[in-house]
C-alpha positions as CSV (number, residue, x, y, z in Angstrom):
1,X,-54.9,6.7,-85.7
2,X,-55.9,8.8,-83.1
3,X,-57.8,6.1,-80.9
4,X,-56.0,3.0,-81.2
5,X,-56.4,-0.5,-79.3
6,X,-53.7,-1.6,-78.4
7,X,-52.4,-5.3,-76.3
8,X,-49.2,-5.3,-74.6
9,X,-47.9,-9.1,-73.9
10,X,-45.8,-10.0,-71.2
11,X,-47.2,-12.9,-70.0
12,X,-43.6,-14.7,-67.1
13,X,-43.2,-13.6,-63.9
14,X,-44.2,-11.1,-61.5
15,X,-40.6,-9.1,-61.8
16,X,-40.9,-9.1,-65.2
17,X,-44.4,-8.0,-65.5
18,X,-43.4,-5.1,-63.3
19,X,-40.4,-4.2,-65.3
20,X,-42.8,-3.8,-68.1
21,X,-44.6,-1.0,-66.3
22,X,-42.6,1.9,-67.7
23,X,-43.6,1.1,-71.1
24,X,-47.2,0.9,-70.4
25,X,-46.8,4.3,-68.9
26,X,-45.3,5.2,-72.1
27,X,-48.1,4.2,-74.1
28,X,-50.6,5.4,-71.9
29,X,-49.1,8.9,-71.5
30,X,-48.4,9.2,-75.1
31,X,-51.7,8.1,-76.1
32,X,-53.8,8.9,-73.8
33,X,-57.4,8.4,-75.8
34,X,-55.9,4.5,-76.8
35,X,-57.2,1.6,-75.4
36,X,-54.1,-0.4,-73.6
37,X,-54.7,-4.0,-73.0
38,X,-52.2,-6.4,-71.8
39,X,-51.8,-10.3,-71.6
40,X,-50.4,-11.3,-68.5
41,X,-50.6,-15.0,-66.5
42,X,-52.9,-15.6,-64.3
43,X,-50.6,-15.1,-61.4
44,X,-50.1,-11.5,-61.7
45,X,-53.4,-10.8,-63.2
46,X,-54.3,-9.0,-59.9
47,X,-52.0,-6.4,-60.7
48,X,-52.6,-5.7,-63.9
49,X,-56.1,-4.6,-63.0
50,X,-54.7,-1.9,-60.3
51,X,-51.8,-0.9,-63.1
52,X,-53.1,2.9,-63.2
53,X,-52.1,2.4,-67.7
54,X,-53.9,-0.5,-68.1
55,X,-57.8,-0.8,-69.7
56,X,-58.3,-4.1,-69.9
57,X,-56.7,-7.3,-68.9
58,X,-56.8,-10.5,-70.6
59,X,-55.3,-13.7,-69.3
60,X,-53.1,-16.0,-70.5
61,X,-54.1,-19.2,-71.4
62,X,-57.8,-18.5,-70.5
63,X,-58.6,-15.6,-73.0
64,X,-56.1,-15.9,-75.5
65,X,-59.0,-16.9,-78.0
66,X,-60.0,-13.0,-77.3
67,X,-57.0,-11.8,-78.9
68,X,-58.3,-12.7,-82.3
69,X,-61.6,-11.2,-81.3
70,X,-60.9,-7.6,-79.9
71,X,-59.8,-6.3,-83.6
72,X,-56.4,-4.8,-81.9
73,X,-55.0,-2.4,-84.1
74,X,-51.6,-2.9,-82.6
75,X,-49.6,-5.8,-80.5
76,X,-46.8,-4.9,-78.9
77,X,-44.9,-8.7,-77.1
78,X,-42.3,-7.8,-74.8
79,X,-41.0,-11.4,-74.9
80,X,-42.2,-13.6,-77.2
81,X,-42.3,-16.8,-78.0
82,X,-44.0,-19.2,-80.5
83,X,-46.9,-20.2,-79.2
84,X,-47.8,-16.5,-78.2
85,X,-46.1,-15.4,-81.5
86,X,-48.2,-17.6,-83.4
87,X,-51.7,-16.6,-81.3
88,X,-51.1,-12.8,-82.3
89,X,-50.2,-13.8,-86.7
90,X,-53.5,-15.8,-86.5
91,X,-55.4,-13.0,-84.8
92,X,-54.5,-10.9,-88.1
93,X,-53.6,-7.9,-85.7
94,X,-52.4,-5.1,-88.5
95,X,-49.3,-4.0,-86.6
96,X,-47.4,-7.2,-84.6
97,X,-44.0,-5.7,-83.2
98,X,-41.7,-8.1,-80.6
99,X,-37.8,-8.1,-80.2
100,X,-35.8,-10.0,-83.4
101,X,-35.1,-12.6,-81.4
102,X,-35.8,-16.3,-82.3
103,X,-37.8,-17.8,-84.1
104,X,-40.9,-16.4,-83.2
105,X,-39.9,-13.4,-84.8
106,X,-40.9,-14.7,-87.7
107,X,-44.4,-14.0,-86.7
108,X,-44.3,-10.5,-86.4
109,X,-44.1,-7.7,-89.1
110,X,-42.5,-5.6,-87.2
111,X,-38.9,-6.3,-85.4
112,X,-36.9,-4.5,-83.1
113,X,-33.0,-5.7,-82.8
114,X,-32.1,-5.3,-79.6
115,X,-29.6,-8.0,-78.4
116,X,-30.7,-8.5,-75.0
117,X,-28.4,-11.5,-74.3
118,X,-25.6,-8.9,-73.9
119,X,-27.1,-7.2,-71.4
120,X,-26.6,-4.0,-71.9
121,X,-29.3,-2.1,-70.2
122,X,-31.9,-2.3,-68.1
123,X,-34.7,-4.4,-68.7
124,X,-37.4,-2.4,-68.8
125,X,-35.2,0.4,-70.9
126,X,-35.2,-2.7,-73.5
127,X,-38.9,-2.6,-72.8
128,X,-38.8,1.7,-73.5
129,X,-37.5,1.3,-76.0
130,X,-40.3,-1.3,-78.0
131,X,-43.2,0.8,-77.0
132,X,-41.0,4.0,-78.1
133,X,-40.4,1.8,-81.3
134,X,-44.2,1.2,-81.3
135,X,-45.3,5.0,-80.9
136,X,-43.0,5.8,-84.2
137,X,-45.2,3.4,-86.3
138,X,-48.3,4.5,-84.9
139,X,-47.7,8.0,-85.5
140,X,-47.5,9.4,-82.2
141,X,-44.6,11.2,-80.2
142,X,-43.4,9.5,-77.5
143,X,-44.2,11.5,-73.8
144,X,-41.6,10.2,-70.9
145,X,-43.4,9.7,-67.6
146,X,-40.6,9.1,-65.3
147,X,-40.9,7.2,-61.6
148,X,-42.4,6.2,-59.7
149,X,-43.8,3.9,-62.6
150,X,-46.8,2.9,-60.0
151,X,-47.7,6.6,-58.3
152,X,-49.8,6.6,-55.4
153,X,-51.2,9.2,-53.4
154,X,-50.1,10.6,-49.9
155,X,-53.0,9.6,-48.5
156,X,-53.4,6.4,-49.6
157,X,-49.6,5.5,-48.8
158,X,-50.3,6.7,-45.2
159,X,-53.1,4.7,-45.2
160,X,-51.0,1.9,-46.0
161,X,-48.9,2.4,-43.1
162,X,-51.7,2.6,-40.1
163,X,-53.2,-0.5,-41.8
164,X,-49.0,-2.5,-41.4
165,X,-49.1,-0.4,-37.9
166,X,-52.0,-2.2,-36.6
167,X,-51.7,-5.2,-37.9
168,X,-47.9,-6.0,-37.3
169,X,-47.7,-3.1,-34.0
170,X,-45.2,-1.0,-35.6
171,X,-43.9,2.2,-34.2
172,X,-45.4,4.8,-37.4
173,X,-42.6,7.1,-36.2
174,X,-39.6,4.9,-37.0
175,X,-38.4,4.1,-40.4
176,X,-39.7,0.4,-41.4
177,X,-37.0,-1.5,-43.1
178,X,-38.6,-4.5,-45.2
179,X,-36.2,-7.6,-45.9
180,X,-37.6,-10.7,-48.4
181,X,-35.4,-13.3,-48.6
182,X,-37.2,-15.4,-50.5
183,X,-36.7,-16.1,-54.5
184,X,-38.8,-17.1,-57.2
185,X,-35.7,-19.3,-58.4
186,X,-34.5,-17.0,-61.4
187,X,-31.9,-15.7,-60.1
188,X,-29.4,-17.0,-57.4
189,X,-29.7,-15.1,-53.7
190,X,-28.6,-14.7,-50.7
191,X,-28.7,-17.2,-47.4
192,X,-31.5,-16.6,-44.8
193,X,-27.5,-16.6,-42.8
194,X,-26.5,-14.0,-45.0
195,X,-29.8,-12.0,-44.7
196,X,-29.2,-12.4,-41.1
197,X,-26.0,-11.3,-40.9
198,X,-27.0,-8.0,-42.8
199,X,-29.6,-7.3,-41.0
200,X,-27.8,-7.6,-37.3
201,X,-25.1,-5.5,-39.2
202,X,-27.6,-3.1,-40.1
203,X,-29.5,-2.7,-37.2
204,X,-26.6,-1.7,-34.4
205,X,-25.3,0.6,-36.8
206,X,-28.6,2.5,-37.1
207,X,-28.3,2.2,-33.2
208,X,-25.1,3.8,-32.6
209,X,-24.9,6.3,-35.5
210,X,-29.0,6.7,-36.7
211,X,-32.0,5.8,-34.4
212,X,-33.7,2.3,-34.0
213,X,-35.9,1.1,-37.0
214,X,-38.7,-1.5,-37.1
215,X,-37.5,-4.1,-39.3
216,X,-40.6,-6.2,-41.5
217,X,-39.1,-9.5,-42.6
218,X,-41.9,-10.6,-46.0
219,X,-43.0,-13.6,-47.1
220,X,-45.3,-15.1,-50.2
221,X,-46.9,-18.6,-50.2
222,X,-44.2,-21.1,-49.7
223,X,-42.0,-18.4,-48.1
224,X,-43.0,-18.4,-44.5
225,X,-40.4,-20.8,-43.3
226,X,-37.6,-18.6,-44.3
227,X,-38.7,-15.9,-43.9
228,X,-39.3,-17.4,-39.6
229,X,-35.8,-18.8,-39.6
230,X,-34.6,-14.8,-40.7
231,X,-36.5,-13.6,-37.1
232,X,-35.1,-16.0,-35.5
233,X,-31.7,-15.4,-36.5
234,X,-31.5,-11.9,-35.7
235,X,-33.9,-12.0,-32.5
236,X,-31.6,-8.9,-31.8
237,X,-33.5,-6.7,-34.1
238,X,-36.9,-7.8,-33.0
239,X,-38.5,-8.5,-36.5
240,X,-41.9,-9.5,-37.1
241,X,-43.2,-11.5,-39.9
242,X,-45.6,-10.2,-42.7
243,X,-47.0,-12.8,-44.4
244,X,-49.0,-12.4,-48.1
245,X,-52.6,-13.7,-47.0
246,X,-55.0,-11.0,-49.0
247,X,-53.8,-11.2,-52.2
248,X,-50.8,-10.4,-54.2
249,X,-52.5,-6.7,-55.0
250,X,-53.0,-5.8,-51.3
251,X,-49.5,-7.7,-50.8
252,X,-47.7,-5.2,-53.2
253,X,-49.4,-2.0,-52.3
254,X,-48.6,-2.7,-48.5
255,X,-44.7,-2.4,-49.9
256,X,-45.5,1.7,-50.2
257,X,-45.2,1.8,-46.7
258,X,-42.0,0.9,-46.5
259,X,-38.9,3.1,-45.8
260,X,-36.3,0.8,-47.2
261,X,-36.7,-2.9,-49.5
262,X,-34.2,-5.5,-49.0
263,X,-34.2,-8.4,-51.2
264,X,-32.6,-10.5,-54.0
265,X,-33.5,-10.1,-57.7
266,X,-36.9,-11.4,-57.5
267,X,-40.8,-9.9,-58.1
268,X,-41.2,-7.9,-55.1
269,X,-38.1,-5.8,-55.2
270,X,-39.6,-4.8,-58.5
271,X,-42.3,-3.8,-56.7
272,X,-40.8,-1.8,-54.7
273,X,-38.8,-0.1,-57.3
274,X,-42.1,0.7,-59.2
275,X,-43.3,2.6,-56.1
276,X,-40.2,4.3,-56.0
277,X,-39.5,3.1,-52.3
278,X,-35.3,2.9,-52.1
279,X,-34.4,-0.7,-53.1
280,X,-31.5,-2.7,-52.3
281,X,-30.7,-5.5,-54.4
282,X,-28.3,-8.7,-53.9
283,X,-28.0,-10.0,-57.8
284,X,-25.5,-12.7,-59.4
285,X,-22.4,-11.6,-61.4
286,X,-23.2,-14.0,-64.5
287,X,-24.4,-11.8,-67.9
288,X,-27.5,-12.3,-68.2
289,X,-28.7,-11.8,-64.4
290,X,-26.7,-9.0,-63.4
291,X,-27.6,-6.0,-61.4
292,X,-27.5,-3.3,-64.4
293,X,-29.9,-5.9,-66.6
294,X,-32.3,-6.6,-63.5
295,X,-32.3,-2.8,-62.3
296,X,-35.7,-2.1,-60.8
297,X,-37.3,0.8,-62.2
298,X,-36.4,3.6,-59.1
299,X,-36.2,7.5,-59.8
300,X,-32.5,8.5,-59.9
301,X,-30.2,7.4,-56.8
302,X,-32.6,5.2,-55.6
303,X,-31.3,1.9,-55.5
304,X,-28.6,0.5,-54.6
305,X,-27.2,-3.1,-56.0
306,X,-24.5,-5.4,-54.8
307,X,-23.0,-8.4,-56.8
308,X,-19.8,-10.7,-56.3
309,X,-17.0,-10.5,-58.4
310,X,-17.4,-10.7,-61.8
311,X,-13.6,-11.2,-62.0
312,X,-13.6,-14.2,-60.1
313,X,-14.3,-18.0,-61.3
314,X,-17.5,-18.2,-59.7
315,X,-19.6,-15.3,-60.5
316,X,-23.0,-16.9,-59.1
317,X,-21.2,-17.4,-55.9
318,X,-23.7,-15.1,-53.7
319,X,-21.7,-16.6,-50.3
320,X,-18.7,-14.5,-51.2
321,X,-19.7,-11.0,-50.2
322,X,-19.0,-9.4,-47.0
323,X,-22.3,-8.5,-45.4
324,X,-20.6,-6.2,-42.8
325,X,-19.5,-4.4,-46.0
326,X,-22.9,-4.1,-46.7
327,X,-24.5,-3.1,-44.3
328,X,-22.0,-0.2,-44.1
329,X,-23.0,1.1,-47.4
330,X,-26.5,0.6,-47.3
331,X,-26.7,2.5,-44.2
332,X,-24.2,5.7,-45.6
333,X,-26.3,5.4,-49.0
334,X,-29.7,5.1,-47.2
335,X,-28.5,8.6,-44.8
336,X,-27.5,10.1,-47.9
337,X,-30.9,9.7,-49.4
338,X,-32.6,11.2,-46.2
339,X,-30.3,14.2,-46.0
């Protein structure tokens, strides 16, 4: 099957969908004559059709009628669950693979056993490894691509940053440090105090030992208020606010141009960690959110995570770390990276 048409399902939220981006790379790279479609909500539709692997982009709920009508050869479900499980068995695709998990499993003809709930690995090496498991039954030998999962040229990176320059009047000479504090709810995160305090920490420390940076403090809809109380909070460092109001697409490629990414374990760190820009991550201590499960996909050495004591009764309690603490590692870490 040298041609095949494939749909990739991952149809939750924006980190996730992101997290699935290595193993559309894999598919794509692997096969590149294939056709690679992919079922995602509409939310993070508009980044599915920039996703450099992807074909075609249907939409969940509005096209899932398509999937019976596209005779797909193959249907690869990240995360399944019945009512998509059940779509995909009546849309008599050949080849159905998904995780055996559940009982939409049952749906599927072909099962991977994975155990996610133990968490492991990374999420999107759980996803690697169902399109690697994919490529096997289709015949084909699986090609690695490696990060950044979302490459972009030079040119258009640098683009991205005199567009932020203008808009926001950064300095393009100084590093741009870019904080979100908000949280699509998954995941427990840090205070907008916390956030505060790390960036203050941050930011005289890059005085007296580095050189000043501009620091961009991100918001989505909903977000602004946080993300105002954060500038205020550390008037200090002189923040400015960057607020998503052209789209999530222009949102997430205006993260290239960013030196450093700050944020809890939500959708735009993953982002970030797509583009390969160094991510820091705040994530619970609990099993199934911690920082080695919700890794974003960065090259080697490239992010860095913090988490509270798993040891300790309360493993979701994000107010127990020491942002002083840190700050003093990001900044060594971040140093080492420029070295």
């Amino acid at each position: 099957m040298n041609a095949p048409r494939i749909l990739v399902i991952r149809n939750d939220k924006l980190g996730d969908f992101m997290l699935a981006w290595p193993a559309l790379a894999l598919l794509k790279r692997s096969l590149p004559q294939a056709t690679l479609s992919v079922l995602v909500p509409r939310y993070t539709r508009e980044l599915a059709v920039i996703c450099p692997w992807v074909d075609a982009v249907l939409t969940d709920p509005d096209d899932l009628d398509q999937v019976s009508r596209e005779h797909f050869d193959a249907v690869l479900t990240l995360f399944s669950t019945s009512r998509i499980g059940w779509q995909v068995f009546k849309g008599r695709i050949p080849l159905r693979m998904a995780p055996a998990t559940k009982l939409a499993q049952f749906f599927y003809n072909h099962r991977v056993v994975q155990r996610r709930s133990r968490s492991e690995k990374p999420e999107y090496v759980y996803n690697l490894e169902l399109a690697q498991a994919l490529l096997q039954r289709l015949g084909a030998e699986p090609l690695e691509h490696g990060a950044p999962y979302w490459p972009l040229p030079a040119e258009q990176v640098s683009r991205q940053r005199t567009l932020l320059a203008q808009k926001l009047g950064l300095d393009p000479d100084k590093p741009w440090f870019f904080v979100h504090c908000g949280s699509g709810g998954s995941a427990n995160n840090l205070s907008v105090a916390q956030y505060a305090a790390l960036v203050s920490a941050i930011h005289q420390r890059c005085a007296a030992r580095f050189r000043p940076v501009h620091w961009v403090f991100t918001c989505g809809p909903g977000e602004e208020a946080k993300a105002e109380e954060l500038q205020l909070r550390c008037a200090q460092a002189q923040g400015v606010v960057y607020r998503s109001t052209e789209g999530l697409s222009a949102f997430a490629l205006s993260l290239s141009a960013a030196q450093l990414f700050i944020a809890g374990s939500t959708g735009p760190l993953h982002v970030a960690g797509a583009l390969d820009v160094p991510t820091v991550g705040f994530f619970p201590a609990k099993r199934s959110a911690t920082s080695l499960r919700w890794r974003p996909c960065n090259g080697p050495g490239r992010t860095l995570a913090f988490s509270p004591d798993a040891r300790s009764d309360q493993p979701d309690d994000m107010g127990a770390m020491d942002m002083g603490q840190c700050a003093v590692a990001v900044l060594d870490w971040y140093q080492g990276l420029a070295s």
